[in-house]
TORZAKE-175368 format. One record per residue (C-alpha): residue number from 1; residue in one letter; x, y, z. Coordinates in nm, 4 decimals. Each point is the difference from the previous one (the first is absolute). Example, Ala and Ser with C-alpha at 12.3 -4.5 7.8 and 13.67 -1.06 7.14 Angstrom:
! residues 2
<node i="1" aa="A" xx="1.2300" yy="-0.4500" zz="0.7800"/>
<node i="2" aa="S" xx="0.1370" yy="0.3440" zz="-0.0660"/>
! end
This chain:
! residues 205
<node i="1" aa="X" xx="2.9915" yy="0.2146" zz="-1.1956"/>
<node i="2" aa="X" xx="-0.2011" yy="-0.0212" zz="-0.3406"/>
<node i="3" aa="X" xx="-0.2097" yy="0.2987" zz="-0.0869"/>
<node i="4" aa="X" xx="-0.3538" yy="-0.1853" zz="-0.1060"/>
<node i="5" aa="X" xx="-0.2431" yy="0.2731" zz="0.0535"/>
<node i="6" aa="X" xx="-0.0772" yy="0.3195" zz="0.0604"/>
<node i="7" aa="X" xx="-0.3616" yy="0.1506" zz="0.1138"/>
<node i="8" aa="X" xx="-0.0731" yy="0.3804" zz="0.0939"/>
<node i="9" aa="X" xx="0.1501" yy="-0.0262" zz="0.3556"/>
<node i="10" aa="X" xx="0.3186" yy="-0.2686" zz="-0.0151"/>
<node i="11" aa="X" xx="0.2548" yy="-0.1428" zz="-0.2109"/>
<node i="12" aa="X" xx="-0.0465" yy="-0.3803" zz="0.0510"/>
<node i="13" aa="X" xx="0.2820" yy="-0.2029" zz="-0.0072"/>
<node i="14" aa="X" xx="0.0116" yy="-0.4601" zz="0.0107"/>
<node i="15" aa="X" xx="0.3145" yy="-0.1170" zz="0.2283"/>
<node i="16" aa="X" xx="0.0044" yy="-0.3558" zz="0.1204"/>
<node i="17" aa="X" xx="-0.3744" yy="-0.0820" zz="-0.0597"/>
<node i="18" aa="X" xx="-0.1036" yy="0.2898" zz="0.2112"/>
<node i="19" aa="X" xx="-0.1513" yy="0.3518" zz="-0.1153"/>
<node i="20" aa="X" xx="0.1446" yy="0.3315" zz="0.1091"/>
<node i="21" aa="X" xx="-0.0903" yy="0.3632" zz="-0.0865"/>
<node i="22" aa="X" xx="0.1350" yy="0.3302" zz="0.0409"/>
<node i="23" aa="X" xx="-0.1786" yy="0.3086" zz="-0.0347"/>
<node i="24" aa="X" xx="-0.0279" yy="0.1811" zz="-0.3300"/>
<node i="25" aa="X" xx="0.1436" yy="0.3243" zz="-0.0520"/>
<node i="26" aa="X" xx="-0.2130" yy="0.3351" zz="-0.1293"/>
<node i="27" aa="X" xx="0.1467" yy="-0.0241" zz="-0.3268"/>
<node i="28" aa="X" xx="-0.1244" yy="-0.3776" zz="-0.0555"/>
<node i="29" aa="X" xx="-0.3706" yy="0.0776" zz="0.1149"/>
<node i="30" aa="X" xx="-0.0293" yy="0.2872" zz="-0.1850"/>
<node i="31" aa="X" xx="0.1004" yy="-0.2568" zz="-0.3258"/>
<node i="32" aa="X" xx="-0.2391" yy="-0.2435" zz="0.1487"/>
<node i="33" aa="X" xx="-0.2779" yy="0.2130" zz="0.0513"/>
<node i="34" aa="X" xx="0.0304" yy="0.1856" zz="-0.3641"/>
<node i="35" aa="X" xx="0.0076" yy="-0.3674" zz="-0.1482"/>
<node i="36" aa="X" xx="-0.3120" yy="-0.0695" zz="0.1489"/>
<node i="37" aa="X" xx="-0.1361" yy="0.3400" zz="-0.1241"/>
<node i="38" aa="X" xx="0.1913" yy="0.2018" zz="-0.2250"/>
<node i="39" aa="X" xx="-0.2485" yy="0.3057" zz="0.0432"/>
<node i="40" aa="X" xx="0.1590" yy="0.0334" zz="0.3445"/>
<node i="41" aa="X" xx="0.2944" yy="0.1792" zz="-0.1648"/>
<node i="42" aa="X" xx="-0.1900" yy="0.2662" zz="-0.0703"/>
<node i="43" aa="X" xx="-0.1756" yy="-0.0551" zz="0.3916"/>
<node i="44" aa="X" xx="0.3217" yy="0.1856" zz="0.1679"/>
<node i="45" aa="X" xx="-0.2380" yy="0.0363" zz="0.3130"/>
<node i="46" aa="X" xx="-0.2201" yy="-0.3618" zz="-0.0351"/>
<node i="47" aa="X" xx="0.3658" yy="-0.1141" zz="-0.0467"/>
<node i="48" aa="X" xx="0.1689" yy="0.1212" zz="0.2737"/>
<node i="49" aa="X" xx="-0.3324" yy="-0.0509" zz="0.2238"/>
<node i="50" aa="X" xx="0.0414" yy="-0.3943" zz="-0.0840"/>
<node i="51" aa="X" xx="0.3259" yy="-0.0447" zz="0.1013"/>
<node i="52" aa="X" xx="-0.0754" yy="0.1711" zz="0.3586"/>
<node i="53" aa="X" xx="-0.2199" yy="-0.2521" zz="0.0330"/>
<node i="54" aa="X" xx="0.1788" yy="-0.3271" zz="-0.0819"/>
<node i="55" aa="X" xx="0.3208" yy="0.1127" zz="0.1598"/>
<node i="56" aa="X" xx="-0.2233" yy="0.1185" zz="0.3432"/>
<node i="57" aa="X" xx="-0.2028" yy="-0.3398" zz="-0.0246"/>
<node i="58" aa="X" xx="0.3217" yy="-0.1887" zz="-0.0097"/>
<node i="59" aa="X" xx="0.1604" yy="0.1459" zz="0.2568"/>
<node i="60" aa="X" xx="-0.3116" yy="-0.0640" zz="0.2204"/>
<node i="61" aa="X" xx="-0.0261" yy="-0.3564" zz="-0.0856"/>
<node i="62" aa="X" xx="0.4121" yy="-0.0050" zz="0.0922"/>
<node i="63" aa="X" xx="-0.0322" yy="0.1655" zz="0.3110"/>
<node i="64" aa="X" xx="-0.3411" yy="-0.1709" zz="0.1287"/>
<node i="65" aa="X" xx="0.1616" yy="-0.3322" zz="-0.0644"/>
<node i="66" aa="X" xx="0.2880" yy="0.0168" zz="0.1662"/>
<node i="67" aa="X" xx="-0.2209" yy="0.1304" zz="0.3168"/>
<node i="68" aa="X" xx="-0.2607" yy="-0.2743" zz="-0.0121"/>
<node i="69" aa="X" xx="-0.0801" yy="-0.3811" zz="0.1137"/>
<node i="70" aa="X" xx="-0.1441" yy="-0.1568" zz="-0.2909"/>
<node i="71" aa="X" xx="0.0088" yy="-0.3414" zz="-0.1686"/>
<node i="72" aa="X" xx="0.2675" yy="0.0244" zz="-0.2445"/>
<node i="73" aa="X" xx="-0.1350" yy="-0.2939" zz="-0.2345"/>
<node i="74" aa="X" xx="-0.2737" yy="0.2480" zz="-0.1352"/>
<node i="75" aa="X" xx="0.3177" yy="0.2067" zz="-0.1273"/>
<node i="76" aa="X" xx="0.2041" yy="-0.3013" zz="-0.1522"/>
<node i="77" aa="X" xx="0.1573" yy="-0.0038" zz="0.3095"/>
<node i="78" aa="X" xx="0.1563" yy="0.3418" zz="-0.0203"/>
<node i="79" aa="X" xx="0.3414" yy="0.0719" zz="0.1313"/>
<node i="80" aa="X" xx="0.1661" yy="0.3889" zz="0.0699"/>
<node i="81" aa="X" xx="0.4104" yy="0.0211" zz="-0.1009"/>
<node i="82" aa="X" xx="0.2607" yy="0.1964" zz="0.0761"/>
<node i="83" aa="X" xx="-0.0669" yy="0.1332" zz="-0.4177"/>
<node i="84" aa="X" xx="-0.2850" yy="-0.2027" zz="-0.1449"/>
<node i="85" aa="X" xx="-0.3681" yy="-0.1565" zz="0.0775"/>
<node i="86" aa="X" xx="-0.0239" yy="-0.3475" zz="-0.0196"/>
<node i="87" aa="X" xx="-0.3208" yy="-0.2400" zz="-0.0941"/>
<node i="88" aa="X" xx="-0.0199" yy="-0.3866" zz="-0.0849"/>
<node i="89" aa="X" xx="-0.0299" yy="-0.0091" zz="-0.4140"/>
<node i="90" aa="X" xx="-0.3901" yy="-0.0699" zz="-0.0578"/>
<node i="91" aa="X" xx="-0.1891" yy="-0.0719" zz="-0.3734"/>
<node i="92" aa="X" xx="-0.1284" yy="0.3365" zz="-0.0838"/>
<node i="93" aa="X" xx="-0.3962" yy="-0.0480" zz="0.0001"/>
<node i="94" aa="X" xx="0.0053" yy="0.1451" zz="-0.3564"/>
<node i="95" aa="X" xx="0.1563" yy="-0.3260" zz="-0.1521"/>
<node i="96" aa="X" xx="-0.2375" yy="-0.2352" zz="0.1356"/>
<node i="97" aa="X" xx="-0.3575" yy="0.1922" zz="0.0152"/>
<node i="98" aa="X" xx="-0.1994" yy="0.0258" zz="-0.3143"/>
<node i="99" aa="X" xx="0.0841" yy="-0.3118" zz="-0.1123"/>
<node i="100" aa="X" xx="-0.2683" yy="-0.2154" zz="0.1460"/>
<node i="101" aa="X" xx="-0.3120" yy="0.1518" zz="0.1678"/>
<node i="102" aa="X" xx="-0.0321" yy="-0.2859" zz="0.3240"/>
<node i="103" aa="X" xx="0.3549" yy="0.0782" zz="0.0870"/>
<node i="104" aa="X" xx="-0.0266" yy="0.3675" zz="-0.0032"/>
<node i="105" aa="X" xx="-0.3065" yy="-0.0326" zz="0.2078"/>
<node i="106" aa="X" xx="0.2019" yy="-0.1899" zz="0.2394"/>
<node i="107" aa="X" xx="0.2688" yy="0.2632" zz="-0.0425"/>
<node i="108" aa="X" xx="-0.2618" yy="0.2837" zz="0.0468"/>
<node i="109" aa="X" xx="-0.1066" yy="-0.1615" zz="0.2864"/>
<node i="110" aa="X" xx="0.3210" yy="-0.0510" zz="0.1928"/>
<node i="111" aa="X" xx="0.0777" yy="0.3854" zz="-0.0967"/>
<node i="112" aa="X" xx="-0.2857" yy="0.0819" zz="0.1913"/>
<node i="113" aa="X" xx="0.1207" yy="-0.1969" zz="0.2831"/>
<node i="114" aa="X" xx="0.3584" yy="0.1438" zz="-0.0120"/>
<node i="115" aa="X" xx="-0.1674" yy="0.3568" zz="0.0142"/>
<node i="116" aa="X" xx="-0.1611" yy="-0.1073" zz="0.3368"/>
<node i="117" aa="X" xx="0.3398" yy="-0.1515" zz="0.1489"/>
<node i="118" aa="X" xx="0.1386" yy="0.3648" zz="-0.1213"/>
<node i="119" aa="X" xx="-0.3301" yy="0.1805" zz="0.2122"/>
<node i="120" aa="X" xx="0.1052" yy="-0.2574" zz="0.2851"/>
<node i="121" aa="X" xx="0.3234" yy="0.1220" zz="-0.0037"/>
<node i="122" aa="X" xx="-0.0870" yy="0.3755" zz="0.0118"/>
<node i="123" aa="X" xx="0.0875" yy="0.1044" zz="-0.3534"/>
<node i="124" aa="X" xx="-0.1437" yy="0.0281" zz="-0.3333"/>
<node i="125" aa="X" xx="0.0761" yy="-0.0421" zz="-0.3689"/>
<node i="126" aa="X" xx="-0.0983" yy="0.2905" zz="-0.1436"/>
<node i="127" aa="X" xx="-0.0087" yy="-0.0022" zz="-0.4187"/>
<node i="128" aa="X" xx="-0.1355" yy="-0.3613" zz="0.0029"/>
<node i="129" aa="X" xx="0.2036" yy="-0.1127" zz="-0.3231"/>
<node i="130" aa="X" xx="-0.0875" yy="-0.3498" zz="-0.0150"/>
<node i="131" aa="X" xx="0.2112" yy="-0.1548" zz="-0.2299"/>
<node i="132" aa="X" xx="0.3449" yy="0.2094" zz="-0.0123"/>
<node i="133" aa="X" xx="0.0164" yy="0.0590" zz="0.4086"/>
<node i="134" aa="X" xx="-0.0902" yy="-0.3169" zz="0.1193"/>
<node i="135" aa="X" xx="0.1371" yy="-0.3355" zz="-0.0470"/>
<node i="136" aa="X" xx="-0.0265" yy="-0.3982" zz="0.0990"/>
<node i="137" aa="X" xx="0.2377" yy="-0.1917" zz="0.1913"/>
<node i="138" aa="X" xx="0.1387" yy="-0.3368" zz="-0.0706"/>
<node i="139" aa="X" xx="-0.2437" yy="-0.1647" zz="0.2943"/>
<node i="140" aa="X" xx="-0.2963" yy="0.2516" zz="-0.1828"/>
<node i="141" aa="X" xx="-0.0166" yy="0.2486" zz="0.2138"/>
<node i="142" aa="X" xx="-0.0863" yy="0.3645" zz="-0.1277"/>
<node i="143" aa="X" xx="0.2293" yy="0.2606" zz="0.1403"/>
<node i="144" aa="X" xx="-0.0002" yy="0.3849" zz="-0.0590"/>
<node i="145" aa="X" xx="0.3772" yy="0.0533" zz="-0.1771"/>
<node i="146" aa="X" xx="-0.0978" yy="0.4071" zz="-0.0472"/>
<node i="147" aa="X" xx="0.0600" yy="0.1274" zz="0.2967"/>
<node i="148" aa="X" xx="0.0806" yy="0.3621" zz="-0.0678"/>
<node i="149" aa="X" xx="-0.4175" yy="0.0846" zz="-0.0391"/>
<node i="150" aa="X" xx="-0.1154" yy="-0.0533" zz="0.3385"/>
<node i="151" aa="X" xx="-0.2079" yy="0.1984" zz="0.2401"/>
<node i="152" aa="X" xx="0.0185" yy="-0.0667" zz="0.4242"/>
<node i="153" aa="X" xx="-0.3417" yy="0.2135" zz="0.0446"/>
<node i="154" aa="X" xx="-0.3230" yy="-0.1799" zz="0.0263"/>
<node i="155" aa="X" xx="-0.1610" yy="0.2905" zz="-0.0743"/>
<node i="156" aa="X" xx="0.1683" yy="-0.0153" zz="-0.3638"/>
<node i="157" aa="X" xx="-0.1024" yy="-0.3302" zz="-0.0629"/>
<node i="158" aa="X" xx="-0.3459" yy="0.1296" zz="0.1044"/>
<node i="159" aa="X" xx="0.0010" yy="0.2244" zz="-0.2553"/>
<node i="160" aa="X" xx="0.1896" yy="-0.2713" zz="-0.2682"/>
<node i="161" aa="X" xx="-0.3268" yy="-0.1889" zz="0.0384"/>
<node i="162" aa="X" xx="-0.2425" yy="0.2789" zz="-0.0080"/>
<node i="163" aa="X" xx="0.1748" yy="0.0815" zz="-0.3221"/>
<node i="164" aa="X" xx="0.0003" yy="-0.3754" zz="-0.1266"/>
<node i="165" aa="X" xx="0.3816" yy="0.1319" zz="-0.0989"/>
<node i="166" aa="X" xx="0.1054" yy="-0.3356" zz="-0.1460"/>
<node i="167" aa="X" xx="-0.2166" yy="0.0926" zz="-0.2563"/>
<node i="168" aa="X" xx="0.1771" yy="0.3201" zz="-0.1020"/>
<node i="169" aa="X" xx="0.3462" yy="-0.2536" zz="-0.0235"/>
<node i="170" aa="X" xx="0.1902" yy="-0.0268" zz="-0.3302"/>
<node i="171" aa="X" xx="-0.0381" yy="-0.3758" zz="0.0498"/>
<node i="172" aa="X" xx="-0.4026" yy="0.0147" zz="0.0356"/>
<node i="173" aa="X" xx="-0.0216" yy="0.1884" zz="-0.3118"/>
<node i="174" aa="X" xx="0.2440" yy="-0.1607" zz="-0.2196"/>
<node i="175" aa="X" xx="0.1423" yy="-0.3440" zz="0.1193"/>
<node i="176" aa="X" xx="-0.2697" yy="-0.2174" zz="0.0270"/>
<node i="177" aa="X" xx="-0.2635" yy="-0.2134" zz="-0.2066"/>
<node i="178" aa="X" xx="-0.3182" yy="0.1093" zz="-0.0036"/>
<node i="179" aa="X" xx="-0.1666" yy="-0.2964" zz="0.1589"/>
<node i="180" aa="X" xx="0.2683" yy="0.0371" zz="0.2903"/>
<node i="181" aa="X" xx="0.0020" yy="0.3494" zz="0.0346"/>
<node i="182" aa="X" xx="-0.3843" yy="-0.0623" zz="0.0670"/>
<node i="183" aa="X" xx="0.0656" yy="-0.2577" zz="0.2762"/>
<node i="184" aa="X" xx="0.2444" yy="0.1943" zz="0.1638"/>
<node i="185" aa="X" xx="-0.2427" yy="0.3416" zz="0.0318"/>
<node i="186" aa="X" xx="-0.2540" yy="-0.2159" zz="0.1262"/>
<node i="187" aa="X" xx="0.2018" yy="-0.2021" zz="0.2758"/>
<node i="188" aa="X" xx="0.2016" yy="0.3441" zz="0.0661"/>
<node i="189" aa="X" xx="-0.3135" yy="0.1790" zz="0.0521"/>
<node i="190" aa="X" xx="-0.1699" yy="-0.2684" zz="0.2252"/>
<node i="191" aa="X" xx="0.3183" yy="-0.0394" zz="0.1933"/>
<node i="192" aa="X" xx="0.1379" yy="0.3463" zz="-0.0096"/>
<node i="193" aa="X" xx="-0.2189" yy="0.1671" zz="0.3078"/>
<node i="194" aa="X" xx="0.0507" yy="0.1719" zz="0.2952"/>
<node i="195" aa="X" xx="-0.1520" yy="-0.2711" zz="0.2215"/>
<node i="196" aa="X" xx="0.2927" yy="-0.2125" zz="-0.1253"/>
<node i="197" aa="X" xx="0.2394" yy="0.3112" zz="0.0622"/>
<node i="198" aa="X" xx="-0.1094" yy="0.0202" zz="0.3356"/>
<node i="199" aa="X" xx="-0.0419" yy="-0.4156" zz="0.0715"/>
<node i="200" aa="X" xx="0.4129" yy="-0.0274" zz="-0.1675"/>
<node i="201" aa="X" xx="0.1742" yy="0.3626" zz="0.1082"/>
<node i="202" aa="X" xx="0.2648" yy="-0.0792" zz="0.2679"/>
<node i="203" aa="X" xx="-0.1519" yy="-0.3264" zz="0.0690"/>
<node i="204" aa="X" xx="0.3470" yy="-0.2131" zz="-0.0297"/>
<node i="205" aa="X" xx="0.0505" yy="-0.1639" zz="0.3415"/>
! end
């Protein structure tokens, strides 16, 4: 296996056209998370308080998972091995939005729809990175490749909305044009609700 990535919770490695990750050790999210912000080396306690809670959300996600009946497409058709996850190699969204505002409308919009299929399912992407944890098919489909972020609790996504928490994401704040950024607030704050929480949570038949 090639080695073609590596993100705060797994190593991500490309064999035969298909993605697979192992988890990431202490030692490599403490590098990651003191790239992101060096001021955390002098955060012992912020430090050691962030890595508690990507190593407990990870093991949740893991261990939910492997419990549940859900529709694996949503997941890029995720796959437990004996020593590795694997997922169905997707276009990050962060090389195709941006570049031309009716396409990442239509991109926006299918996000929104791939949240609901999540709420159908009984779980719930909880960072709402756009662009670097979600990612399009080959047939266009939008597909949540971050899985290690997730929360099984209604009442957590309840509170997600209430806090209009994709909002508080690196991606929100940094990643995207201004006239896109705008869109997506407005259609996430229209769509975001707890009437649609309630309508889509556990619905899948």
């Amino acid at each position: 296996m090639k080695k073609v990535g590596q993100g705060l919770q797994f190593n991500v490695y490309l064999k035969d056209g298909k993605i697979f990750k192992k988890p990431t050790s202490k030692f490599q999210m403490i590098l990651t998370l003191v790239s992101w912000s060096p001021l955390l080396l002098f955060q012992i306690k912020k430090l050691k308080k962030e890595i508690s809670q990507a190593t407990n959300l990870r093991n949740i996600a893991i261990t939910n998972l492997k419990k549940i009946d859900y529709d694996k497409k949503i997941l890029a058709n995720l796959v437990f091995n004996e020593n590795s996850i694997g997922q169905d190699k997707v276009i990050p969204l962060e090389q195709i939005i941006n570049k031309d505002y009716d396409k990442s409308k239509i991109i926006i919009e299918n996000f929104i729809k791939l949240i609901f299929e999540c709420w159908k399912n009984g779980f719930s992407d909880k960072i709402f990175n756009l662009t670097i944890n979600n990612g399009i098919t080959d047939s266009g489909e939008i597909v949540l490749m971050d899985f290690g972020e997730m929360t099984f609790k209604k009442s957590d996504v309840e509170q997600d909305i209430e806090e209009k928490r994709w909002e508080r994401s690196r991606d929100f704040k940094t990643r995207l044009r201004k006239d896109i950024k705008s869109y997506y607030k407005k259609r996430m704050i229209e769509e975001m609700t707890i009437l649609n929480l309630n309508k889509y949570w556990k619905s899948k038949k």
